[in-house]
C-alpha positions as CSV (number, residue, x, y, z in Angstrom):
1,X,10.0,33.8,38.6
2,X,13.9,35.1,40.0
3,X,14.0,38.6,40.1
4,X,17.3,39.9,38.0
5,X,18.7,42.9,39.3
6,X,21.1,44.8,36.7
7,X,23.2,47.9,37.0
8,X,24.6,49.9,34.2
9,X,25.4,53.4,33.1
10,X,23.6,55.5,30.9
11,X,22.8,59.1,29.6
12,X,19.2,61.2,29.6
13,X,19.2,62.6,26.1
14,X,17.6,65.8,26.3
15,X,14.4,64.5,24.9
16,X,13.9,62.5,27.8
17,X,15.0,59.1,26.3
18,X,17.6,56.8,27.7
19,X,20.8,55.9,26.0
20,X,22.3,52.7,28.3
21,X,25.9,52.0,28.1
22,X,25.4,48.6,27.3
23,X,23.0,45.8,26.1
24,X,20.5,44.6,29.0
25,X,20.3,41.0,29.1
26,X,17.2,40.3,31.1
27,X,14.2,38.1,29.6
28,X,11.9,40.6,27.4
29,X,8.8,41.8,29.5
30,X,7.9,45.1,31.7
31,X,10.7,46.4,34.1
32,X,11.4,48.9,36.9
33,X,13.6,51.4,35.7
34,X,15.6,53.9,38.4
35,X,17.3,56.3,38.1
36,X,20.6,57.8,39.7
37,X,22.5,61.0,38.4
38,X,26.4,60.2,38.3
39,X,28.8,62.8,38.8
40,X,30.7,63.2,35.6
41,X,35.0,62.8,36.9
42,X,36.9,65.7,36.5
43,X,39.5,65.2,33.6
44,X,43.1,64.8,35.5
45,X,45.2,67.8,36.2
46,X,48.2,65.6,34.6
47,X,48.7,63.4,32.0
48,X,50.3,59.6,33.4
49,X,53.3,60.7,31.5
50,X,53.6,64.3,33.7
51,X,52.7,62.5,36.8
52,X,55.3,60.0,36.6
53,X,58.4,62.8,35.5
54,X,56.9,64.8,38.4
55,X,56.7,61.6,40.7
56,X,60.1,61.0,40.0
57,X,61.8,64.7,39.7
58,X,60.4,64.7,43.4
59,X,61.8,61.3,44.4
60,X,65.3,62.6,43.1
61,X,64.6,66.0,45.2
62,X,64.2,63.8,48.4
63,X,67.5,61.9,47.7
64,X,66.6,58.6,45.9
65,X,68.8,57.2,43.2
66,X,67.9,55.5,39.8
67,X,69.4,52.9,38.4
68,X,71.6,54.2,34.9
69,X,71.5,52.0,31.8
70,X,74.5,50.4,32.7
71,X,73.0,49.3,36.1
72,X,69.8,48.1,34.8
73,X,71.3,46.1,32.7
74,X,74.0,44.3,35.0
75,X,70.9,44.1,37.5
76,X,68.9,42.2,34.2
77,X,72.3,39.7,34.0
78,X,72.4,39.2,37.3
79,X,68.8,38.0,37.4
80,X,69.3,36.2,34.1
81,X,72.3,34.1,35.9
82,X,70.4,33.6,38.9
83,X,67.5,31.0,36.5
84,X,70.5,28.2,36.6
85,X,70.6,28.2,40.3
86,X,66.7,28.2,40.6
87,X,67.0,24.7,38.0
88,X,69.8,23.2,39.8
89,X,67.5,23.5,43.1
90,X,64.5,22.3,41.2
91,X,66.6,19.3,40.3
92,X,68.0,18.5,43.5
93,X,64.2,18.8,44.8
94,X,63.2,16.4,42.4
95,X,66.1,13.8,42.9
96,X,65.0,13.8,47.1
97,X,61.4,13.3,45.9
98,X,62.9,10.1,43.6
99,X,65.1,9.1,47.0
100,X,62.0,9.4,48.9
101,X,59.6,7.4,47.1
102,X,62.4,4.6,46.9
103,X,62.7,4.5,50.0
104,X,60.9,0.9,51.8
């Protein structure tokens, strides 16, 4: 018979039991338990939210610019614009790939 090896979390209630993290899927029978205390994370000194105005407040500070509404927004055109020159080169691919193949 294979031995299956499978990791998961847990908690030690303190009665002793074991509360797993999620449902073992191992054939029923005897098995060798270990286990492994896990440090518990500190929470984050910052919210994603904080870190990102702080991230960029000291961005700014060092001298990097940001694009303004008006700039995103011509940048968003100018990509938009850009998707008919992508198709024409598609097509032209495609028409050298017909000229190839009729080629003796």
């Amino acid at each position: 018979m294979a031995t299956t090896i499978l990791e998961t979390l847990g908690t030690v209630r303190p009665d002793g039991t074991l509360d797993l993290d999620q449902k073992v899927t191992v054939v029923p029978g005897r098995v060798k338990v270990r286990v492994e205390s896990v440090e518990v994370p500190a929470p984050p000194a910052e919210t994603l939210v904080q870190f990102v105005q702080r991230t960029r407040r000291e961005l700014e500070a060092a001298g990097h610019k940001f694009m303004n509404d008006e700039e995103v927004t011509a940048w968003i055109e100018e990509l938009r614009s850009d998707d008919d020159r992508i198709e024409q080169i598609y097509r032209q691919a495609d028409e050298e790939k017909v000229r190839g193949n009729d080629a003796p």
